[in-house]
mmCIF file of the N, C-alpha and C atoms, coordinates in Angstrom:
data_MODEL
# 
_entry.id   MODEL 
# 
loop_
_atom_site.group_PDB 
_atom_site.id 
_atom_site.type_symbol 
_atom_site.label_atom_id 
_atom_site.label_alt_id 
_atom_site.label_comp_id 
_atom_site.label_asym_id 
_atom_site.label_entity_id 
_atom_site.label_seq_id 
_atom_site.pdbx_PDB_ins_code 
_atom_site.Cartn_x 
_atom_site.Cartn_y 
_atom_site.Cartn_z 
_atom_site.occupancy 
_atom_site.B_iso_or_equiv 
_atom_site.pdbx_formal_charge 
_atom_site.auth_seq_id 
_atom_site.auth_comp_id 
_atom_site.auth_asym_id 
_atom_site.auth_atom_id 
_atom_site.pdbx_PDB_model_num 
ATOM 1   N N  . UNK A 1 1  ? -7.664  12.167 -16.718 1.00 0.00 ? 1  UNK A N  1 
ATOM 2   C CA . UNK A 1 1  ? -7.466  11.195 -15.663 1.00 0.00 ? 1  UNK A CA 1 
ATOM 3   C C  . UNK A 1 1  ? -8.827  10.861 -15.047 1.00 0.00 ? 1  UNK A C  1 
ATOM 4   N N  . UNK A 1 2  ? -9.231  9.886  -14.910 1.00 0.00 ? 2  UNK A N  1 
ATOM 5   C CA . UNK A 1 2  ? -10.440 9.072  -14.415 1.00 0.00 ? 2  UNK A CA 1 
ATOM 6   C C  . UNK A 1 2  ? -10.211 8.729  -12.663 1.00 0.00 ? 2  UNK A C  1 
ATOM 7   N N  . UNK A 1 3  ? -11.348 8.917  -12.359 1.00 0.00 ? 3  UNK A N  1 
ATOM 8   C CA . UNK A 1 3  ? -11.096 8.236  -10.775 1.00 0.00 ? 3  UNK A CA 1 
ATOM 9   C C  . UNK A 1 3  ? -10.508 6.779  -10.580 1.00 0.00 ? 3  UNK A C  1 
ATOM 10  N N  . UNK A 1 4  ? -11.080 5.861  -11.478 1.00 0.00 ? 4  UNK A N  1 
ATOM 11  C CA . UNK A 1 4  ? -10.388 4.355  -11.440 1.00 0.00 ? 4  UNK A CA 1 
ATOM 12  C C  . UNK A 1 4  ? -8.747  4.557  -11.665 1.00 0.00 ? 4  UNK A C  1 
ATOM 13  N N  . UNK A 1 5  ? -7.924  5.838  -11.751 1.00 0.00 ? 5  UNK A N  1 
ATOM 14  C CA . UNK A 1 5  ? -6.437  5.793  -11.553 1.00 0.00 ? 5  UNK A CA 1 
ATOM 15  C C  . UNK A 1 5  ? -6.281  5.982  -9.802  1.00 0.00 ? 5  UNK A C  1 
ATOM 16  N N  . UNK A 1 6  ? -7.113  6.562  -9.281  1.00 0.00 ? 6  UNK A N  1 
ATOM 17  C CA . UNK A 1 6  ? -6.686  6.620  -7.458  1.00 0.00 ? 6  UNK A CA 1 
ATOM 18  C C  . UNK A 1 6  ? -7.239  5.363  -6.729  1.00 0.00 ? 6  UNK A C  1 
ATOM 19  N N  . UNK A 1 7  ? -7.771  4.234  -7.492  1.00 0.00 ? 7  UNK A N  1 
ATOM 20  C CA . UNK A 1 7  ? -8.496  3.439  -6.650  1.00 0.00 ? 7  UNK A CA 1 
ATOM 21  C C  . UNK A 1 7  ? -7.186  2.623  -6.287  1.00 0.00 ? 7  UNK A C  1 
ATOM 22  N N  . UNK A 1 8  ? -6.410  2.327  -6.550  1.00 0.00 ? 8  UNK A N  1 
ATOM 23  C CA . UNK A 1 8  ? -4.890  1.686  -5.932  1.00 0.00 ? 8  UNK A CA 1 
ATOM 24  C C  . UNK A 1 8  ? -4.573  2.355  -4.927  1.00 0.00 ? 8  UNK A C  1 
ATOM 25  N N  . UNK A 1 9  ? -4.189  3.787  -5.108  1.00 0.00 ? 9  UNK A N  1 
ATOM 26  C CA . UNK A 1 9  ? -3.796  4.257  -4.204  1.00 0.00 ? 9  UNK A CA 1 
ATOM 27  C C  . UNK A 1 9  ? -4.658  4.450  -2.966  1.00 0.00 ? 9  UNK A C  1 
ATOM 28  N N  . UNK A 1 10 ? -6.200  4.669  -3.074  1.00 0.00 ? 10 UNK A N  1 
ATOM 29  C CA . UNK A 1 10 ? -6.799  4.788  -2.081  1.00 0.00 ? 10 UNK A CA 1 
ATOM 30  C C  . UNK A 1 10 ? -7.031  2.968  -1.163  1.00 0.00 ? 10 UNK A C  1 
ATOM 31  N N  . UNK A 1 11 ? -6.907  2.132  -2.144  1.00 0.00 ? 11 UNK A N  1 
ATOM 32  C CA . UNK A 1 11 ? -6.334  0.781  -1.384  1.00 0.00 ? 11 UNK A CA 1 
ATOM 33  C C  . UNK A 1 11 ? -5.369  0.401  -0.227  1.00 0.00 ? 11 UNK A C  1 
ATOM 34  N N  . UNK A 1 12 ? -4.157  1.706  -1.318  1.00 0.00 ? 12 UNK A N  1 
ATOM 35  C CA . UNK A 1 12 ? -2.856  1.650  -0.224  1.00 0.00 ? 12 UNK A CA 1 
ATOM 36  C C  . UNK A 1 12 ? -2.912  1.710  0.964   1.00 0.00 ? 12 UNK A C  1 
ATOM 37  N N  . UNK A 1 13 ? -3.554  3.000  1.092   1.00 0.00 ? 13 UNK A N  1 
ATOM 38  C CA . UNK A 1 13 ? -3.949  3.050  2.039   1.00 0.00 ? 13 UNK A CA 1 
ATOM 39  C C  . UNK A 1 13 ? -3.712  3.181  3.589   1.00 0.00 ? 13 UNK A C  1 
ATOM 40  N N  . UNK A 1 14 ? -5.247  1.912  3.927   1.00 0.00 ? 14 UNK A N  1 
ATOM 41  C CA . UNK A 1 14 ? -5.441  0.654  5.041   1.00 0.00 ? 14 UNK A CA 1 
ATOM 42  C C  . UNK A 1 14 ? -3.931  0.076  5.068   1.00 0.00 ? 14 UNK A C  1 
ATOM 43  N N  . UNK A 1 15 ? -3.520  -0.524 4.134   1.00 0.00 ? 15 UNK A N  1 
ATOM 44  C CA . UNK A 1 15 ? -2.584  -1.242 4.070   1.00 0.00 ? 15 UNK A CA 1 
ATOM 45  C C  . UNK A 1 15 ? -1.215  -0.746 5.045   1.00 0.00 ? 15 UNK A C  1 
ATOM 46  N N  . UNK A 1 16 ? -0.821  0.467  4.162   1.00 0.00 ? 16 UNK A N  1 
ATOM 47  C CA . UNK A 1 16 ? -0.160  1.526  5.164   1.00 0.00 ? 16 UNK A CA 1 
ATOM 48  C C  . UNK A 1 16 ? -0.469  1.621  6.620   1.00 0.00 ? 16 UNK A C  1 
ATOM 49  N N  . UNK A 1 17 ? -1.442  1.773  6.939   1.00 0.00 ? 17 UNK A N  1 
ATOM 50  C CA . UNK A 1 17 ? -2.178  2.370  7.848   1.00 0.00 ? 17 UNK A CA 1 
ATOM 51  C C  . UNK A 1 17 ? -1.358  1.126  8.994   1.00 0.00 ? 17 UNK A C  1 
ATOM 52  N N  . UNK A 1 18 ? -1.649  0.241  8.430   1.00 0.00 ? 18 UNK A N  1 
ATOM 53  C CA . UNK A 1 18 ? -2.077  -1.568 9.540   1.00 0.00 ? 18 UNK A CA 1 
ATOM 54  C C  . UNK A 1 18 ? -0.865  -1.692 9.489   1.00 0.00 ? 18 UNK A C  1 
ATOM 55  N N  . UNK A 1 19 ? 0.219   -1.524 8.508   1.00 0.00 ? 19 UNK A N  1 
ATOM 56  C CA . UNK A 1 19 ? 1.823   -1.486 8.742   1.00 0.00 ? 19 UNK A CA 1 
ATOM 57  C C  . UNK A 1 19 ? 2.208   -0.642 9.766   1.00 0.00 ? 19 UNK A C  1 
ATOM 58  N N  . UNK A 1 20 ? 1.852   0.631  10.038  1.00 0.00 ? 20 UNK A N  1 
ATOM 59  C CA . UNK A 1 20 ? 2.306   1.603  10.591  1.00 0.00 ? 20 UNK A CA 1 
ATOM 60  C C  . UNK A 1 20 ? 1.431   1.088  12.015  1.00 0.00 ? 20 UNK A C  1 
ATOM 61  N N  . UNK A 1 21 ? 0.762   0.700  12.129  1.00 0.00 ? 21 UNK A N  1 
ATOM 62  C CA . UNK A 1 21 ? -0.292  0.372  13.568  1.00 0.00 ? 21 UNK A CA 1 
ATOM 63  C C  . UNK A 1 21 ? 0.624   -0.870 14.196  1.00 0.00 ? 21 UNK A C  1 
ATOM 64  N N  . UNK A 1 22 ? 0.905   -1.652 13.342  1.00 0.00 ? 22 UNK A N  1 
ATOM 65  C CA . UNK A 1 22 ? 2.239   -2.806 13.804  1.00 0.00 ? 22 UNK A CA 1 
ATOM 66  C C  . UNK A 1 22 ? 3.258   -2.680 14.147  1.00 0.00 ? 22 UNK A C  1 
ATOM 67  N N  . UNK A 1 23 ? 3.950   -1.674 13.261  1.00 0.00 ? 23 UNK A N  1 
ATOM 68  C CA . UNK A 1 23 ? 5.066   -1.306 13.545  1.00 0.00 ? 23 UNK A CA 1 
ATOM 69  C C  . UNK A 1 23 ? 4.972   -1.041 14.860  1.00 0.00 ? 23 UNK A C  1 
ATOM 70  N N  . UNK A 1 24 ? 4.107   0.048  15.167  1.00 0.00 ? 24 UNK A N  1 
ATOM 71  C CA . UNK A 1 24 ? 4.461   1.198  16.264  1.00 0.00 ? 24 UNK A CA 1 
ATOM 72  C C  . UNK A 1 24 ? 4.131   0.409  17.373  1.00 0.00 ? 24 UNK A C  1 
ATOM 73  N N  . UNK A 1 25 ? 3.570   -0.769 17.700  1.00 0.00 ? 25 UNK A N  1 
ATOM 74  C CA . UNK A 1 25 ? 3.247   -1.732 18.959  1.00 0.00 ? 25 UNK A CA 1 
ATOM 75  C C  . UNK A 1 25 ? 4.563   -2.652 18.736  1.00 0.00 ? 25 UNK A C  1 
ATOM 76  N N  . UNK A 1 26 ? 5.260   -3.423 17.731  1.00 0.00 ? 26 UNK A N  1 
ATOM 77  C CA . UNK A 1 26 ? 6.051   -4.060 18.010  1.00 0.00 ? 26 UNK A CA 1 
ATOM 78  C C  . UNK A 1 26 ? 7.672   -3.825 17.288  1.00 0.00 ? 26 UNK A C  1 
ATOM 79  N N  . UNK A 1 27 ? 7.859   -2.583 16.823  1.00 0.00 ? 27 UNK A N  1 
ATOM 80  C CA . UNK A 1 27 ? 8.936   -2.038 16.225  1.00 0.00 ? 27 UNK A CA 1 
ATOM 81  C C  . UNK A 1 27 ? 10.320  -2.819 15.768  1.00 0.00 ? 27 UNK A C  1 
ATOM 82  N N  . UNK A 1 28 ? 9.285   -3.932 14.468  1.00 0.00 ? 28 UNK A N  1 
ATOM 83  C CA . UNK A 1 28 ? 10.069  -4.644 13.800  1.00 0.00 ? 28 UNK A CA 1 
ATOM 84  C C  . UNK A 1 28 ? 10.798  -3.592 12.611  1.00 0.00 ? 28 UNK A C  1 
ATOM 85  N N  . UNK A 1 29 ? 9.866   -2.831 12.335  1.00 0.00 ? 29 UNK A N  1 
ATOM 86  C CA . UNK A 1 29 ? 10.516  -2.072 10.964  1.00 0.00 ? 29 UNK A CA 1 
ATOM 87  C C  . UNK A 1 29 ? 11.045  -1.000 11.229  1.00 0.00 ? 29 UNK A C  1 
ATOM 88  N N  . UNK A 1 30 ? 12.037  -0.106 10.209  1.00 0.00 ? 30 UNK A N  1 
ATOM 89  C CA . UNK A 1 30 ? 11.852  0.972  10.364  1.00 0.00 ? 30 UNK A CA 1 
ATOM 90  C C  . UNK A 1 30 ? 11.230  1.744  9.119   1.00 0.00 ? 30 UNK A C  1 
ATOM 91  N N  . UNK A 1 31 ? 10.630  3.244  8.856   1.00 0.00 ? 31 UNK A N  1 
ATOM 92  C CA . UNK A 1 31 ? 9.857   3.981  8.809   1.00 0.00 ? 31 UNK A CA 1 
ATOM 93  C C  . UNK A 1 31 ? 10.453  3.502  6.619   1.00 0.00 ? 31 UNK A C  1 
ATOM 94  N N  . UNK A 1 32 ? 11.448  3.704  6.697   1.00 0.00 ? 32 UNK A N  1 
ATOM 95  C CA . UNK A 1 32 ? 11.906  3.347  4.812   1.00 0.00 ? 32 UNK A CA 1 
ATOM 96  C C  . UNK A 1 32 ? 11.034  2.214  4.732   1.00 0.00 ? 32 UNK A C  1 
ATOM 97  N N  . UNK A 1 33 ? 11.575  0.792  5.723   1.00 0.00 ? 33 UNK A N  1 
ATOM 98  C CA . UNK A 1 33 ? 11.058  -0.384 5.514   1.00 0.00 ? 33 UNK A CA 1 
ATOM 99  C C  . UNK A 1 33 ? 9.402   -0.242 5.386   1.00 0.00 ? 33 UNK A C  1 
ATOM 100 N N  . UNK A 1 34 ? 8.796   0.216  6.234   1.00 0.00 ? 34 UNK A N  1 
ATOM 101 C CA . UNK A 1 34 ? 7.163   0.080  5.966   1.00 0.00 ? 34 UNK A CA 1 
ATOM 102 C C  . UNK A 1 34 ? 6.835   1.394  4.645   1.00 0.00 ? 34 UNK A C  1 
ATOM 103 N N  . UNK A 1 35 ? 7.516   1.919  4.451   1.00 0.00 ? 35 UNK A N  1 
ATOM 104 C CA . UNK A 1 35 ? 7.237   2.643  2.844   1.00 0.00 ? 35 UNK A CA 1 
ATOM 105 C C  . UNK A 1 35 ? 7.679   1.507  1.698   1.00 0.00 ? 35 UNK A C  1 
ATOM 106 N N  . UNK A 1 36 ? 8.660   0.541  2.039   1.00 0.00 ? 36 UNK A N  1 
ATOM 107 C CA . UNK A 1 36 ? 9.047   0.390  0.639   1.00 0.00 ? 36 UNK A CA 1 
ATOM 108 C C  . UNK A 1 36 ? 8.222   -1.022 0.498   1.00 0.00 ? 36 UNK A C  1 
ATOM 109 N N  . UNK A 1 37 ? 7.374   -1.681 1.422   1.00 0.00 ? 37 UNK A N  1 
ATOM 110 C CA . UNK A 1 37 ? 6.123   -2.288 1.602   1.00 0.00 ? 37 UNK A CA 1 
ATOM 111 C C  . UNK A 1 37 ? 4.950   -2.153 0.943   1.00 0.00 ? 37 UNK A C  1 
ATOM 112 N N  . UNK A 1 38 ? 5.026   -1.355 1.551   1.00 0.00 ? 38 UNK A N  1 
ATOM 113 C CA . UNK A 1 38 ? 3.747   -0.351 1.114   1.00 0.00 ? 38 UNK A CA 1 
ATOM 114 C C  . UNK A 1 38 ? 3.848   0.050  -0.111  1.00 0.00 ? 38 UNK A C  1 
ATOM 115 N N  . UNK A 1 39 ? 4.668   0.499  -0.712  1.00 0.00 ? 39 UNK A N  1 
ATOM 116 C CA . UNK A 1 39 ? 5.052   0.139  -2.237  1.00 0.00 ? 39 UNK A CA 1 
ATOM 117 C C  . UNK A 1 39 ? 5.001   -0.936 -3.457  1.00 0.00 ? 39 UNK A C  1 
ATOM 118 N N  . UNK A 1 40 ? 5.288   -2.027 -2.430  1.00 0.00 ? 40 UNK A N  1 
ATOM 119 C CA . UNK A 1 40 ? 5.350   -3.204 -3.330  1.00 0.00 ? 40 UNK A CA 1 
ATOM 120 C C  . UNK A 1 40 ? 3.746   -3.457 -3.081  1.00 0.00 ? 40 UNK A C  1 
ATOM 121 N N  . UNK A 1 41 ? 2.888   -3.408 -2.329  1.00 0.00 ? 41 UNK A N  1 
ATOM 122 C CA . UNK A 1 41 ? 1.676   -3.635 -2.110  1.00 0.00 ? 41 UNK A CA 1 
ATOM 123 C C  . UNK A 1 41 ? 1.319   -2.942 -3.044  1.00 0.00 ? 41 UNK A C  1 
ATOM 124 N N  . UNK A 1 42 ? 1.167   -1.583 -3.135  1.00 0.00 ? 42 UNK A N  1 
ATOM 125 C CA . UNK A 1 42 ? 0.957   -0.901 -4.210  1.00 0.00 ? 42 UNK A CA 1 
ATOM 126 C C  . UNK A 1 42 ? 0.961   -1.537 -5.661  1.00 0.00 ? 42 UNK A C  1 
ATOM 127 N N  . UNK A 1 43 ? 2.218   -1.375 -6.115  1.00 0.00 ? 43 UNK A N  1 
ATOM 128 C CA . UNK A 1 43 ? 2.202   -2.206 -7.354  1.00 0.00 ? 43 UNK A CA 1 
ATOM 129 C C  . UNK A 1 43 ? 1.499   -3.309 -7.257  1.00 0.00 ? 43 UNK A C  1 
ATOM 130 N N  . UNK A 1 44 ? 1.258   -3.870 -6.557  1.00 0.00 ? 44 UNK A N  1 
ATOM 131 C CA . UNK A 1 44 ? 0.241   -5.546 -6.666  1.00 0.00 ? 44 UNK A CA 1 
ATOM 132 C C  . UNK A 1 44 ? -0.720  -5.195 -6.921  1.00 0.00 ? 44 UNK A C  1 
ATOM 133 N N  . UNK A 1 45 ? -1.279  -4.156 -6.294  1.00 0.00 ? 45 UNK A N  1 
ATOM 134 C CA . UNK A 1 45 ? -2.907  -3.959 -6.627  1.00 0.00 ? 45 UNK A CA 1 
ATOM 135 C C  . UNK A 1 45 ? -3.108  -3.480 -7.841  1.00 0.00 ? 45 UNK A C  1 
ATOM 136 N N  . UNK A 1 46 ? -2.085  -2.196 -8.457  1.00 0.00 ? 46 UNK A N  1 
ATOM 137 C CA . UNK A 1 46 ? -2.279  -2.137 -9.893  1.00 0.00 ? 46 UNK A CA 1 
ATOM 138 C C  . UNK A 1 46 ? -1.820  -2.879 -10.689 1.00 0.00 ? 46 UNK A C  1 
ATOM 139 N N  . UNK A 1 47 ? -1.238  -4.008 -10.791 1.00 0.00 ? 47 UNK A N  1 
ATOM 140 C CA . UNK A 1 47 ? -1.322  -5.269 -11.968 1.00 0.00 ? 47 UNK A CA 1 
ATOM 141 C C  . UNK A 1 47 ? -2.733  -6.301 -11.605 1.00 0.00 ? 47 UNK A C  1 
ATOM 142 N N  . UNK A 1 48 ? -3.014  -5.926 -9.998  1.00 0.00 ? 48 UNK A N  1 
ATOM 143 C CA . UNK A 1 48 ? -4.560  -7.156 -10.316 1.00 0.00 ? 48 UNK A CA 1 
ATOM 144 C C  . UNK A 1 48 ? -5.676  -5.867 -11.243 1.00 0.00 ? 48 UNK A C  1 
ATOM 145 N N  . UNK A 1 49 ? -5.470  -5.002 -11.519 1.00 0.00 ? 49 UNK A N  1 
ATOM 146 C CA . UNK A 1 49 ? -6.646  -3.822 -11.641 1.00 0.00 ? 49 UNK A CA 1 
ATOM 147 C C  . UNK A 1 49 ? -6.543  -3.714 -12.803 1.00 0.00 ? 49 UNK A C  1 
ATOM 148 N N  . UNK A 1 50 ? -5.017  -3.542 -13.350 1.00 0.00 ? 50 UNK A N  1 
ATOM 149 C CA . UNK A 1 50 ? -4.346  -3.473 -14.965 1.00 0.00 ? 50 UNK A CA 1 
ATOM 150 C C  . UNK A 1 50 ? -4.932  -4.831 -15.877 1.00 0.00 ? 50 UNK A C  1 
ATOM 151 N N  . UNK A 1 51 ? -5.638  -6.104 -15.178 1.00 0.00 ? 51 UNK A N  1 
ATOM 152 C CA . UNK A 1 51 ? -5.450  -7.181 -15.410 1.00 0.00 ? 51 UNK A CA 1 
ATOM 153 C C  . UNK A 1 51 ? -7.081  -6.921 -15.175 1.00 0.00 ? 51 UNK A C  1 
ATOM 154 N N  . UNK A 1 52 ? -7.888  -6.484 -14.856 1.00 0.00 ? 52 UNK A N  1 
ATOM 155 C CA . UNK A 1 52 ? -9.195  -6.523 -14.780 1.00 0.00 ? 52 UNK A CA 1 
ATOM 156 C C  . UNK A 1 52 ? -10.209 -5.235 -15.820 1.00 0.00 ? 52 UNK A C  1 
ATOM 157 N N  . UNK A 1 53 ? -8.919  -4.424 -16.010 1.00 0.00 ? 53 UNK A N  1 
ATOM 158 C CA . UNK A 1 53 ? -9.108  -3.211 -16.556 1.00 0.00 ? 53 UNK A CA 1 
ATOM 159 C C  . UNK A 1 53 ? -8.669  -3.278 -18.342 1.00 0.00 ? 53 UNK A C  1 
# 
């Protein structure tokens, strides 16, 4: 396993992060909803990476 397999996940992240920073000031989501986000974000970044890679 190569480091270029965690670079998605270390993307995730921020991403996570800024969901969970939103949430918690305006508590549109709940805690499944900003995981299963954060998920689909996920997968996006590894098909732009799969696609560069």
């Amino acid at each position: 396993m190569t480091l270029a397999a965690f670079i998605p996940l270390l993307l995730s992240v921020p991403v996570w992060f800024g969901f969970w920073r939103i949430n918690r000031k305006r508590g549109w989501f709940t805690i499944g909803e900003v995981i299963f986000w954060n998920v689909i974000i996920l997968i996006l970044i590894q098909l732009l990476l799969l696609r560069w890679f």
